[in-house]
N, C-alpha and C positions, 0 to 999 in steps of 0.2 A: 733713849727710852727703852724700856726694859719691853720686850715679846711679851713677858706674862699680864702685861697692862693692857689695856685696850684700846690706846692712845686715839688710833687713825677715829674709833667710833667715839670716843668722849673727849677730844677736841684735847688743846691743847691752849695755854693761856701761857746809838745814842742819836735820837733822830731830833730833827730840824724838821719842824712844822709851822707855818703860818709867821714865822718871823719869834718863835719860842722856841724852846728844848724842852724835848719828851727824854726821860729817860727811863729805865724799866721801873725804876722805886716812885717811877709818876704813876703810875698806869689807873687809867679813870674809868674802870666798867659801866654799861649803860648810862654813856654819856654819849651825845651829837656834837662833832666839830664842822664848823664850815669849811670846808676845804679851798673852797672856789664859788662863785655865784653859781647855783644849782646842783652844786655838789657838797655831800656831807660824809664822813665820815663815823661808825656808829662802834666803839669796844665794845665788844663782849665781853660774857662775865666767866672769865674759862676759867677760873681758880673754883669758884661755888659752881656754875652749869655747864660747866663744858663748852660755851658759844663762844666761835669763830667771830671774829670781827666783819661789820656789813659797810658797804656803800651804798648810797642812792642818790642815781644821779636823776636828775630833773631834764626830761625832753621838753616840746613844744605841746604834745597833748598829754600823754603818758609817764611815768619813771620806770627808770631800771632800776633793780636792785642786785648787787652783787653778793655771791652766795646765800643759798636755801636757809643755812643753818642749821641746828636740832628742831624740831617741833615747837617745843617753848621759844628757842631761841627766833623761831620765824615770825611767831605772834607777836612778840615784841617790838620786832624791826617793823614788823606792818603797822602799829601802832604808832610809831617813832614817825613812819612814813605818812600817816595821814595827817598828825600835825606839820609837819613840814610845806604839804602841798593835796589840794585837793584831787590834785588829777590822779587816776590809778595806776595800780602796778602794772605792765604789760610782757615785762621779761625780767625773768629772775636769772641770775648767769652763774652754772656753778661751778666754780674754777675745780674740783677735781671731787671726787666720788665717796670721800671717808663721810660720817654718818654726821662730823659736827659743819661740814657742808653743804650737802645733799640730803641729810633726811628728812628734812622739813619742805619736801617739795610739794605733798601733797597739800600743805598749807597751803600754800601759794596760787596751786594751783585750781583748789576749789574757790578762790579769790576770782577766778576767772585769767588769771595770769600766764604767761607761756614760760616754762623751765628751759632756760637755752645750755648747752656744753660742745666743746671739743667731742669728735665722736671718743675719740680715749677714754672718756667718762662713762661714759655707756658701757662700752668694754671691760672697764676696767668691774663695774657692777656686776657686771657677767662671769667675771672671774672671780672676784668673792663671795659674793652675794649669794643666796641669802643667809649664807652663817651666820655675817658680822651681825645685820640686819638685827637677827634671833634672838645672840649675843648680848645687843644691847637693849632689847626688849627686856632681858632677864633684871635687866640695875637701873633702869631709864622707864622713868612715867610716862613722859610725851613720846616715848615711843610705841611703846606696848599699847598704849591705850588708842592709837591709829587702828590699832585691828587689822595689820596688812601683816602678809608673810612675807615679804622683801620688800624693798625699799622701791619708789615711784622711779622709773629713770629718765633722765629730761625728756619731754616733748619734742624737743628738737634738736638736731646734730650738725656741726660744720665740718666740713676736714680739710678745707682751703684757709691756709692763713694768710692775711688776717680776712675776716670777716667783718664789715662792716654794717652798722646800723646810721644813718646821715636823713636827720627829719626837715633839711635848711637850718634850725636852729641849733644843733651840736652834733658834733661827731660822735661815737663810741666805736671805736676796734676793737674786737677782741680776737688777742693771738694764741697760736700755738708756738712755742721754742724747742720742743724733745721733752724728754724723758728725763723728770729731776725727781720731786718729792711725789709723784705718781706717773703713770704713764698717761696719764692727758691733762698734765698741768695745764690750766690757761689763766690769761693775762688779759687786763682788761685796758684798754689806755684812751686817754681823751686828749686828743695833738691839739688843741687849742691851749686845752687848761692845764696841759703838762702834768697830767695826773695817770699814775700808772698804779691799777691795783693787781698785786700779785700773788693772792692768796698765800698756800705753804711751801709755796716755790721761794719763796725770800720771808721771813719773820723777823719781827725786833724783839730778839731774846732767845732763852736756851728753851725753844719749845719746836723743834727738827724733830720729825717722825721718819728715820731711814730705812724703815723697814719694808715699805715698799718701792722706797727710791734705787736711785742709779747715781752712786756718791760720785762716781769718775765721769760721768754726766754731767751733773748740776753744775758745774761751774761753768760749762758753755752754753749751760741755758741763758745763766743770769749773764752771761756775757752778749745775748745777742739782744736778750731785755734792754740791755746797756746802753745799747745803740739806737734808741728810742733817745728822743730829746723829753726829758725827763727834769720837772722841779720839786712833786710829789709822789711819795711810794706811802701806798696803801697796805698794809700786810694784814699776813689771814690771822696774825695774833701779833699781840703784843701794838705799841703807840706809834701814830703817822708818824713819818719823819721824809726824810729828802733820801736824792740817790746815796748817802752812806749804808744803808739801807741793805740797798743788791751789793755794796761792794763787801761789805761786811760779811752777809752772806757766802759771797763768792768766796771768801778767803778762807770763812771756816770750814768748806768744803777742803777747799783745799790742803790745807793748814791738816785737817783728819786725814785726809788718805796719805799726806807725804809721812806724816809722823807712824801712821802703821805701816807704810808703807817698808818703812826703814827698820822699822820691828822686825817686820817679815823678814827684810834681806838681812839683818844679822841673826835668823837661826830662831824665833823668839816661837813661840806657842803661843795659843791662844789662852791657855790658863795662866800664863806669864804676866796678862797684858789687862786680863780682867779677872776679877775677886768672887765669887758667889756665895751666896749664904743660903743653902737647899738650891732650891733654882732659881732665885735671883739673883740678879746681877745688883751687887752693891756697890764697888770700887774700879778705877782702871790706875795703872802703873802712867799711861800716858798722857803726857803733858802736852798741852797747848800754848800757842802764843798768846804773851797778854794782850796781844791788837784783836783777839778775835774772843775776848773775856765776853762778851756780852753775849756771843751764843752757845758759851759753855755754862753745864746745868748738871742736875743729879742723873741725866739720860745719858750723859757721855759712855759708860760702858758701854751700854746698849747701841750706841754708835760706833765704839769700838770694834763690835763684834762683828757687826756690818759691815762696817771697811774691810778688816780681816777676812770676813769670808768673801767680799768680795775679788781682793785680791790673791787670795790663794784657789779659788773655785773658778775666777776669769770671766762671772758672770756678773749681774747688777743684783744688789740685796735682795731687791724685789721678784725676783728668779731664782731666790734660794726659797725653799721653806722646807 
């Protein structure tokens, strides 16, 4: 993804689901999948509004809802939610701090509902905020028209992983793994139902925002994700599918830094590697494996450059600016 875009604030839009295939030329925005008894699955519609995909899982009195989303994007999901189940929303859970996540908290939470995150998320608001916030006030309805100068930041913070929610009737954990696609990715899982949702820490498709991740990171996040007994991955974009899911992801982390990796070590520049036309980033020189075709997309330079700086600077992307 190109810097000059505003990705992390306007969201970004071959899996095994339910005993079907999802592949990207499926993709079904605001649409409800049943996941599991009490669990649904909900795409956004990130091509036309920037929204992040939701989950809602169903307790004993209450629902979670997994990620705020944009303003529009939260009134939707709460509508979605009340046909589903009468009982109310009591925690909204938001796996990490960009705007198509977490800006619809105050939605939620003049609902009466509690905004739950890793403390990472909090922090991480801290450290941008309230630019992006501003930023997206300027091109975004549902934001601007909230009337707030930064963004709400959850209600509440964990920093022990995991954290647990157990009403007798379902479990929900929600973990920390490190530092991948933000610094307080969180993961949400339900060991019964074998449902794992992992926001932009794992996606189905070429929608990786690296520009405040840790590329040389990610791949032992989603490795320790992995180690969850897992039959459903939830992602923050793109269609449910099963664990090929994190392994795909995993690879194309991978798969990016080895291939700049080797750039670097023969001698290569950064204008070598990526094309610009004024100050965008159009083209890159480098090639990916076709196993890992499914999260390569028109942002790949923009990923390029990221890997690059990060291995030539020996920090995480998100440490350059």
């Amino acid at each position: 993804m190109k810097r000059t875009r505003l990705w992390p604030l306007a969201g970004f839009v071959t899996a095994l689901s339910l005993g079907f295939v999802l592949t990207r030329g499926d993709a079904q925005p605001n649409t409800v999948k049943k996941i599991a008894d009490g669990v649904w699955f909900r795409e956004g519609d990130l091509k036309n509004l920037g929204h992040c995909n939701n989950a809602i899982i169903e307790m004993k009195d209450y629902l979670i809802v997994v990620d705020a989303n944009f303003p529009s994007g939260a009134r939707l999901v709460l509508e979605e939610a009340k046909k589903l189940s009468s009982k109310p929303v009591r925690y909204v859970f938001d796996t990490h701090h960009h705007g198509d996540h977490a800006y619809g908290n105050p939605i939620w939470t003049q609902q009466g509902a509690i905004t739950l995150a890793y403390v990472g998320v909090a922090e991480e608001m801290k450290r941008y905020e309230p630019a992006r916030w501003r930023d997206a006030a300027k091109y975004r309805p549902d934001v601007a028209e909230l009337k707030r100068d930064a963004p709400e930041p959850p209600k509440e913070t964990f920093s022990e992983s995991p954290k647990t929610i157990d009403d007798g009737q379902r479990k929900v954990q929600f973990y920390f793994f490190g530092w991948a696609h933000t610094r307080g990715d969180g993961f949400v899982y339900l060991p019964k139902e074998k449902v794992l949702c992992s926001g932009d820490a794992a996606v189905n498709g070429p929608y990786n925002f690296t520009g405040d991740g840790n590329i040389k990171n990610w791949p032992e996040v989603i490795k320790a994700a992995q180690k969850l007994d897992v039959q459903y991955v939830l992602p923050g974009h793109g269609g449910a599918g099963g664990k090929e899911i994190l392994e795909g992801q995993r690879q194309f982390m991978v798969a990016l830094r080895t291939a700049v990796g080797k750039a670097v070590a023969s001698g290569k520049s950064l204008d070598d590697l990526v094309k610009r036309d004024g100050g965008k980033l159009v083209s890159t020189s480098v090639q990916l494996p076709a196993a890992v075709k499914n999260w390569v997309g028109e942002d790949l330079p923009s990923q390029v450059q990221d890997a690059y700086n990060e291995i030539k600077q020996n920090k995480a992307a998100g440490d350059i600016h």
